[in-house]
C-alpha positions in Angstrom: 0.0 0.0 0.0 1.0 3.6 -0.8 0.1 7.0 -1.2 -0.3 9.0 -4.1 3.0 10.0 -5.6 3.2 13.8 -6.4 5.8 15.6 -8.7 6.6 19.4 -8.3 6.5 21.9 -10.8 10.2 22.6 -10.7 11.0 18.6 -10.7 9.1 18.6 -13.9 10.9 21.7 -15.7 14.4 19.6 -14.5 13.0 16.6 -16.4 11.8 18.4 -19.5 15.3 20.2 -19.8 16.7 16.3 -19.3 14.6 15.2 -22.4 15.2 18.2 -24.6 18.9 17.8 -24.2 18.7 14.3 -24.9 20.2 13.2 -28.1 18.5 10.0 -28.1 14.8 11.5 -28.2 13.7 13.4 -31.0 10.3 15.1 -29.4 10.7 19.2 -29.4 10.8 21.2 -26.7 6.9 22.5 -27.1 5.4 19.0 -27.4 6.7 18.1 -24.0 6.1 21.3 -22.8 2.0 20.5 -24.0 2.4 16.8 -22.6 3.0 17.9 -18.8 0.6 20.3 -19.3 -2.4 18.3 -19.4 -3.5 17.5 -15.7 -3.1 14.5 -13.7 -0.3 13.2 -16.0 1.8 11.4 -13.0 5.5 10.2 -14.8 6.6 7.3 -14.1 9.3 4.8 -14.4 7.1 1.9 -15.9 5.3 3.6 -18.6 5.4 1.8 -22.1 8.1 2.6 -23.9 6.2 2.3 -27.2 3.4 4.5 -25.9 5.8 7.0 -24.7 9.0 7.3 -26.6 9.9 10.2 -24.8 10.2 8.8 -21.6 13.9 8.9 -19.5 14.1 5.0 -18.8 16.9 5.8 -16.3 15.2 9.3 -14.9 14.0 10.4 -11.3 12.5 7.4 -9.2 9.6 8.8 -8.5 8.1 5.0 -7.0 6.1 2.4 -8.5 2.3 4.1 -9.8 -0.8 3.5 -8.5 -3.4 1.8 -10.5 -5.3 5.8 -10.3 -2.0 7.0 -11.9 -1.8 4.4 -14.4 -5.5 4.8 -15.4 -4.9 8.5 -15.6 -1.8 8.0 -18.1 -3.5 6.2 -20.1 -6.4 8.8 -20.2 -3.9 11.4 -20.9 -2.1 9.8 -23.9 -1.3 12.0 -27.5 -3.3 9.2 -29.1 -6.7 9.7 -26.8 -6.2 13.0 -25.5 -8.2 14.4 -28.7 -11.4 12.6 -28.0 -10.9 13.0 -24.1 -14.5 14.7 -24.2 -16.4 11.5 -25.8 -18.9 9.8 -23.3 -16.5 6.6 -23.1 -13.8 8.3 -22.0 -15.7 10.7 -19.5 -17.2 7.2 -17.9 -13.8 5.8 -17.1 -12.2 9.1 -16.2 -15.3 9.9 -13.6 -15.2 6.1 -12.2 -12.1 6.1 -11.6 -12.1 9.0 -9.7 -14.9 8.2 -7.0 -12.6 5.5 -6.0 -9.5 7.4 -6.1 -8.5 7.3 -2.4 -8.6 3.2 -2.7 -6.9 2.6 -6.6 -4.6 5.7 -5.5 -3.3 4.0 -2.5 -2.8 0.5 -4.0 -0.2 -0.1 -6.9 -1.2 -3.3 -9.4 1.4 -5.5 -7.8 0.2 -5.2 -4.5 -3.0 -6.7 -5.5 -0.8 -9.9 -6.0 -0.5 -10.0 -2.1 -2.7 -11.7 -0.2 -2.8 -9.7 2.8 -2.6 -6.5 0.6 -5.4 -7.5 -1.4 -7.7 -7.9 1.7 -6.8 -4.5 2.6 -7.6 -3.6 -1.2 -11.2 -4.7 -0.6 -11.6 -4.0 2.4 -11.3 -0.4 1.6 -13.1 -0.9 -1.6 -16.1 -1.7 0.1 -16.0 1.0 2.8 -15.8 3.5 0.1 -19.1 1.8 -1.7 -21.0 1.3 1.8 -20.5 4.8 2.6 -21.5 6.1 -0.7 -24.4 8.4 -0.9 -25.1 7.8 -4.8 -28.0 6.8 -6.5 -28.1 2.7 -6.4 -28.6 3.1 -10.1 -25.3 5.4 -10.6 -23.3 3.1 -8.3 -23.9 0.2 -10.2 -22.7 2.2 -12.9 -19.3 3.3 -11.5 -19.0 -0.5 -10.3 -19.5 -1.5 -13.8 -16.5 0.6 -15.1 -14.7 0.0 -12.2 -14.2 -3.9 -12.6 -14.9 -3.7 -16.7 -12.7 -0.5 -17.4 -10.6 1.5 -15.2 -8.7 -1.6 -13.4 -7.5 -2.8 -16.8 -6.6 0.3 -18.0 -4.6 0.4 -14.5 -2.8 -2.2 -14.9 -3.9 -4.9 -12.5 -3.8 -8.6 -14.1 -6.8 -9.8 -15.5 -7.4 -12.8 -13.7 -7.1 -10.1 -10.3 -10.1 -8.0 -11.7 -12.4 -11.3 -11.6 -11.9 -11.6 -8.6 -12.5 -8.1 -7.6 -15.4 -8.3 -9.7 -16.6 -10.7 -7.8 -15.7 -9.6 -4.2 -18.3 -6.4 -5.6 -20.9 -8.6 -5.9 -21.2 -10.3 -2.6 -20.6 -6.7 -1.1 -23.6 -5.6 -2.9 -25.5 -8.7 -2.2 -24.5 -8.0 1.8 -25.8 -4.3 1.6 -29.2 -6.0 1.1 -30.6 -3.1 -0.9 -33.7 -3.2 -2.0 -34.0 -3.0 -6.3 -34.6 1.5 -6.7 -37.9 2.2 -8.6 -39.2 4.8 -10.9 -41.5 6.5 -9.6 -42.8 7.8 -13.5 -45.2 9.8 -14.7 -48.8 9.7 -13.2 -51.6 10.7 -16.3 -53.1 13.8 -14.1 -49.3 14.8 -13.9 -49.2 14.9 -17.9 -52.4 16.8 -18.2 -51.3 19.3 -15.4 -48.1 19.6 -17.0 -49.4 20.7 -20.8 -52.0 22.9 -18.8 -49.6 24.5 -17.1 -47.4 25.3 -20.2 -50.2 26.2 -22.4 -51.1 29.1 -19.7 -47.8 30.3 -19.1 -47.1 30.5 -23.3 -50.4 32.4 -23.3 -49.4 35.0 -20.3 -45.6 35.1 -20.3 -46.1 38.5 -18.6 -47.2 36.1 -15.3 -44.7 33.2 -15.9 -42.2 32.4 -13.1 -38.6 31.9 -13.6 -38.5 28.2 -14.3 -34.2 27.9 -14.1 -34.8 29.4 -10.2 -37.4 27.0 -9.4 -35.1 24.1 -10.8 -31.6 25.9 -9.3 -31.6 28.9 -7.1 -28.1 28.7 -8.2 -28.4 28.7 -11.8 -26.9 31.5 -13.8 -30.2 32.3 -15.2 -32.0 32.6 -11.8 -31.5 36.4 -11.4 -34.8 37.8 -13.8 -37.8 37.5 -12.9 -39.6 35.5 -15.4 -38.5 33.4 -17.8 -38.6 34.7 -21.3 -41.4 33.7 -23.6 -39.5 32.5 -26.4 -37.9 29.6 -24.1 -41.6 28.7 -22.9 -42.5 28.5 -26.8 -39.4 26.3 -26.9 -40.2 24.3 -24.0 -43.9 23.3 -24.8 -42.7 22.6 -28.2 -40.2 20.0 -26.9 -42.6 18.2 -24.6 -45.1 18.2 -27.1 -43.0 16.8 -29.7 -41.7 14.5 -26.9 -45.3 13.4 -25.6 -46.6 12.5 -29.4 -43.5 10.2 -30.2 -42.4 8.9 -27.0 -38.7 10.0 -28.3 -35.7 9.8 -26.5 -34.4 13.6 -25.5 -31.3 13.3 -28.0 -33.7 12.4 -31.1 -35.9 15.5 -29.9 -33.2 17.9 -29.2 -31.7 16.9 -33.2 -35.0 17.4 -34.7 -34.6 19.5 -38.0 -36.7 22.5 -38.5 -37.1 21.9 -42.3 -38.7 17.9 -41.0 -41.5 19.5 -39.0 -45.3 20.1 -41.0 -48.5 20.3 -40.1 -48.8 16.2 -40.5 -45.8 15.1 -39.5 -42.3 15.2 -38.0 -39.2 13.4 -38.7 -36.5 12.3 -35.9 -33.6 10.4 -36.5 -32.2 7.7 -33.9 -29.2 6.9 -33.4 -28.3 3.0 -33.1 -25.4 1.8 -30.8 -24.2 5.5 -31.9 -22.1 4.7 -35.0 -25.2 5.4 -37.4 -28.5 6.6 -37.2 -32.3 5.6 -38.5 -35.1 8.3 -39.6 -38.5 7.6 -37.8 -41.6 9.6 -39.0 -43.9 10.6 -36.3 -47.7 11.8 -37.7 -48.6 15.3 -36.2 -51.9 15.2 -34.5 -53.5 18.7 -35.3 -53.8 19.6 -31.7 -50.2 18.4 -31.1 -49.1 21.0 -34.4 -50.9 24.1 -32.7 -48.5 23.9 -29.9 -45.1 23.3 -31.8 -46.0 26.2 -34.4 -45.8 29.2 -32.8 -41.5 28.5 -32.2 -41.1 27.4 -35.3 -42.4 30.2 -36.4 -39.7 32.5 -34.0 -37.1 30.0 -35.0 -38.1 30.9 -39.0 -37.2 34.7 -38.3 -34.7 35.4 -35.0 -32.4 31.9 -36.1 -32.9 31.5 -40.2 -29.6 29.7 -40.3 -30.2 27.2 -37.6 -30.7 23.9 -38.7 -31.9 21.7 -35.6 -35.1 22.7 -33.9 -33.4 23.0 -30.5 -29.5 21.9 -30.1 -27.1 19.8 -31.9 -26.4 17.6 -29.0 -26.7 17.5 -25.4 -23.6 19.7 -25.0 -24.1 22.3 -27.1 -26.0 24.3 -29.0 -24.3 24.2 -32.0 -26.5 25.1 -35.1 -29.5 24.9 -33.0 -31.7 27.8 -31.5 -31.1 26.9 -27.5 -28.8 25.8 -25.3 -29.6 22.5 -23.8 -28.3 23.1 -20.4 -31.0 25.7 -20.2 -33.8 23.6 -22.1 -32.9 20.9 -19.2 -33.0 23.4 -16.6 -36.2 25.0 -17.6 -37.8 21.4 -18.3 -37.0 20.3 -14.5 -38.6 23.8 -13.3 -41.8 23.4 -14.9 -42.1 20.0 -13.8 -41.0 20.9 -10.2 -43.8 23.9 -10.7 -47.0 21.6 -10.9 -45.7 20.5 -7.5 -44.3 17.2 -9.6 -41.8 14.9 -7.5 -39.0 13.2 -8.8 -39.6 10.6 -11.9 -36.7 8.4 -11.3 -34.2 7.0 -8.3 -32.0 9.6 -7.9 -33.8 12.8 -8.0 -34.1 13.2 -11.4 -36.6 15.2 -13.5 -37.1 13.1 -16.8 -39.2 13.3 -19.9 -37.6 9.9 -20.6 -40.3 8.0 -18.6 -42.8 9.0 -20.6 -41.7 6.3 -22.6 -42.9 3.8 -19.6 -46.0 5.8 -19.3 -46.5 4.6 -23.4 -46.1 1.2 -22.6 -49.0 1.6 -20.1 -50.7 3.2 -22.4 -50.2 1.0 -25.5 -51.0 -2.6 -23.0 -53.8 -1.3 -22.3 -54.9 -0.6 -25.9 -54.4 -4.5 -26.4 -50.7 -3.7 -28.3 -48.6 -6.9 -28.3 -45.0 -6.5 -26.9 -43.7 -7.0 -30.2 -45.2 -4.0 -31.1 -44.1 -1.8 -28.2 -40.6 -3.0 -28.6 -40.8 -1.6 -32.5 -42.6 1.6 -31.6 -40.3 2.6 -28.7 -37.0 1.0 -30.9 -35.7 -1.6 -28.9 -33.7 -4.5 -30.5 -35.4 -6.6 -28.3 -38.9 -7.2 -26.4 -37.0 -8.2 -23.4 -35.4 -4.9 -23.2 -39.5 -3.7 -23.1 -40.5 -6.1 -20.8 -37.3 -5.8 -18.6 -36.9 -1.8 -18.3 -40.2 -0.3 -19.9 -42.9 -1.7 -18.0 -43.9 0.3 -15.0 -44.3 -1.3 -11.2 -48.0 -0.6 -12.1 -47.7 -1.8 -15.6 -46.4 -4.9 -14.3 -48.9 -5.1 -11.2 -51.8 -5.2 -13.3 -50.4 -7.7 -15.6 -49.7 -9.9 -12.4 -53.5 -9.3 -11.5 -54.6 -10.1 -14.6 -52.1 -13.1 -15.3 -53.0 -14.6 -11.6 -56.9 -14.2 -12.6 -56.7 -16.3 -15.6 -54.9 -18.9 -13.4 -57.5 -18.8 -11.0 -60.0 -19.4 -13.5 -58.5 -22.6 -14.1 -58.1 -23.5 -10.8 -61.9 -22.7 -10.0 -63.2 -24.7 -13.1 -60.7 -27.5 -11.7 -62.4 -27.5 -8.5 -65.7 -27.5 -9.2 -65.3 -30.5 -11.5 -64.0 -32.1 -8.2 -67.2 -30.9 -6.7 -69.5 -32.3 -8.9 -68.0 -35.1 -8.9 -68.3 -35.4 -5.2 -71.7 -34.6 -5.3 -72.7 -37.5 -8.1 -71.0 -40.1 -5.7 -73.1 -38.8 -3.1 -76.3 -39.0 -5.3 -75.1 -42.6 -6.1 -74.8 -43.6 -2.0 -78.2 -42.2 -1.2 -79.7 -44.0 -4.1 -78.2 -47.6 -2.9 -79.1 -46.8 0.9 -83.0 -46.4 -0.5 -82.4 -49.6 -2.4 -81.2 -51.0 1.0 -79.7 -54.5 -0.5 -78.0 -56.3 -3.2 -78.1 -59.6 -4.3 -75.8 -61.6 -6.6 -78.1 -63.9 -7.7 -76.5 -67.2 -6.4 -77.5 -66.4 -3.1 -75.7 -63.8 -1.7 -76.0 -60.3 -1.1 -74.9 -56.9 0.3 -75.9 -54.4 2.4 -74.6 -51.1 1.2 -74.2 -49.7 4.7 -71.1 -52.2 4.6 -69.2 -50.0 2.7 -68.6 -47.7 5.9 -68.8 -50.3 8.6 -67.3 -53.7 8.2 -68.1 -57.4 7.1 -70.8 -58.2 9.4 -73.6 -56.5 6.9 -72.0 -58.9 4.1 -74.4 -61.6 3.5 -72.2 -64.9 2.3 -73.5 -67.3 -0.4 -73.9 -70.9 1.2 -70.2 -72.7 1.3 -68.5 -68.7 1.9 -69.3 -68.3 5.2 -66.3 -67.4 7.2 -64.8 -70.7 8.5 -65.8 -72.2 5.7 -62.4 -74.7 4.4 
């Protein structure tokens, strides 16, 4: 075990003078100068010599690097510092660093001792116990944590199976209960579209929707919130509420796809290439989206997407989507709305569950939902899509045809029960059988014993 290794400022100006001196190295001066620069690079004496050429083999001992230091090398290389901002990269990069303090005080050959690797998860597991992150966002750190940012750390592959595993049985001990989505109730839908239709129509009475969502925001000092970005929000949940779209096919919506009848969205699919969906425009739907097309038409003629390029930036849309998400979250928290999802999150997203309600009870096959809503699968419909209430009903109704069965079952029983019973009474009236050799019986013999048997001559008992 170890602590983070640090380098001062003036230890790495001796070490770039080293390498620009160097005749063996042919980097410049500037590169290296750009290399240090970036933050978190950590030198040290085991770094590839094919990843980084410019490395002093025999430099400063600066001590062995910790799988955090390692992980953040690798982040920081020429070859992926470009794309640094892509999604993948930003997932390793913030899972690593929620379980700094434990892979920065651990190199990747300690994890090869047995009593350091107790310590390893022993720490490990105080920092997930202690957490105070959605279940749902913890998994996901876990997930990179044992699938990423250990093997880009260093540690052996067969060590990270067992770590992964050691995760599990932690988890398993926290006995957690699974987190639910809370979703979208119908009245909050109505209320919601009522609320935005009024506030479009009086903007002059509207509240400031970023200061209801973040007293902190940077748009929280005036007083309402401009009319323009209501148009621009009821225009985005209407266009949301019609298609059941995910917020990235929404936000790229182009404003020369949008008419009177219809609307086109593209999606993307495992984001290497996209597929068009058109979406028919219900009248009632159109009268609500119009009015900022028509301010996107004159104040933004050049824009091209109805609302942003991507979920970073505008780009060559009309709004920025931090403040689209901002003033979405306010207007929701303004109908006196709770949270949709585990974690505190305001999200258009589950009105996707809400159309999976909606469509079961319309007598839609899951086939169907699963092509509507884009899955590659029904089981991802079934598995994430249904709401608890979806899914209670379905139980109810599931467990009623079953006892249908089971009722029709039993009353066969019973009327079987009752024809023996109609049989007994009628041989008790009858009173007694005979064989026609002689013998006989009494049926009252079937719940007594053999002394109501009347034996034909020769089969009496005793009889050799």
């Amino acid at each position: 075990m170890r602590s983070p290794t640090t380098l001062s400022f003036e230890a790495i100006g001796i070490h770039v003078q080293t390498l620009h001196h160097s005749t063996s190295h042919n980097l410049s001066y500037l590169r290296l100068r750009f290399l240090y620069s970036m933050p978190e690079i950590q030198p040290c004496n085991t770094a590839s010599q094919d990843e980084y050429p410019y490395w002093v083999s025999d430099g400063m001992d600066q001590g062995e690097p910790s799988i955090y230091d390692n992980v953040m090398i690798w982040l920081r290389s020429p070859r992926r510092w470009k794309d640094r901002n892509l999604k993948r990269y930003k997932n390793i990069r913030i899972s690593a660093r929620k379980f700094r303090y434990t892979l920065g005080s651990f190199t990747p050959d300690d994890l090869r001792d047995d009593l350091q690797y107790s310590e390893f998860i022993e720490s490990l597991q105080t920092e997930i116990e202690s957490s105070d992150l959605a279940q749902s966002t913890l998994d996901g750190y876990l997930g990179y944590l044992t699938g990423k940012v250990m093997i880009y750390g260093e540690v052996n592959t067969r060590i990270v199976e067992e770590v992964k595993t050691q995760v599990t049985i932690i988890k398993k001990g926290m006995k957690k209960r699974k987190a639910e989505h809370r979703g979208i109730e119908d009245k909050e839908i109505v209320d919601l579209i009522g609320s935005l239709d009024e506030m479009c129509e009086n903007p002059e009475e509207a509240p400031n929707l970023s200061r209801i969502a973040n007293e902190n925001s940077s748009n929280a000092g005036p007083e309402r919130t401009s009319h323009h970005l209501l148009l621009a929000l009821r225009a985005y949940i209407w266009l949301t509420l019609v298609s059941a779209g995910r917020a990235d096919s929404i936000r790229r919506i182009k404003i020369s796809d949008v008419s009177e009848d219809h609307f086109i969205r593209e999606i993307s699919k495992m984001r290497t290439y996209s597929e068009e969906v058109r979406n028919n425009m219900p009248e009632w739907a159109f009268e609500r989206v119009e009015p900022y097309l028509e301010y996107c038409r004159e104040n933004h003629p050049d824009a091209v997407f109805l609302f942003s390029e991507d979920e970073n930036k505008r780009g060559r849309g009309t709004i920025n989507p931090k403040t689209l998400q901002e003033i979405k979250k306010g207007a929701m928290k303004n109908i006196g709305m709770e949270p949709t999802s585990a974690g505190g999150y305001y999200r258009l997203h589950d009105l996707r569950t809400v159309w999976c309600d909606w469509m079961g009870k319309g007598g839609a096959s899951v086939e169907q939902m699963s092509v509507f809503l884009g899955h590659s699968s029904p089981k991802v419909t079934t598995k994430y899509y249904f709401a608890s209430k979806h899914k209670e009903r379905m139980r109810q109704e599931a467990w009623g045809a079953g006892m249908k069965e089971l009722e029709a079952l039993l009353q066969i029983r019973g009327n079987t029960d009752r024809k023996i019973d109609d049989l007994y009474s009628q041989l008790y009236d009858i009173g007694y059988f005979s064989d026609g050799k002689g013998g006989g019986i009494y049926p009252s013999c079937w719940d007594e014993d053999d002394d109501m048997v009347v034996r034909a001559p020769g089969l009496e008992p005793g009889t050799p």
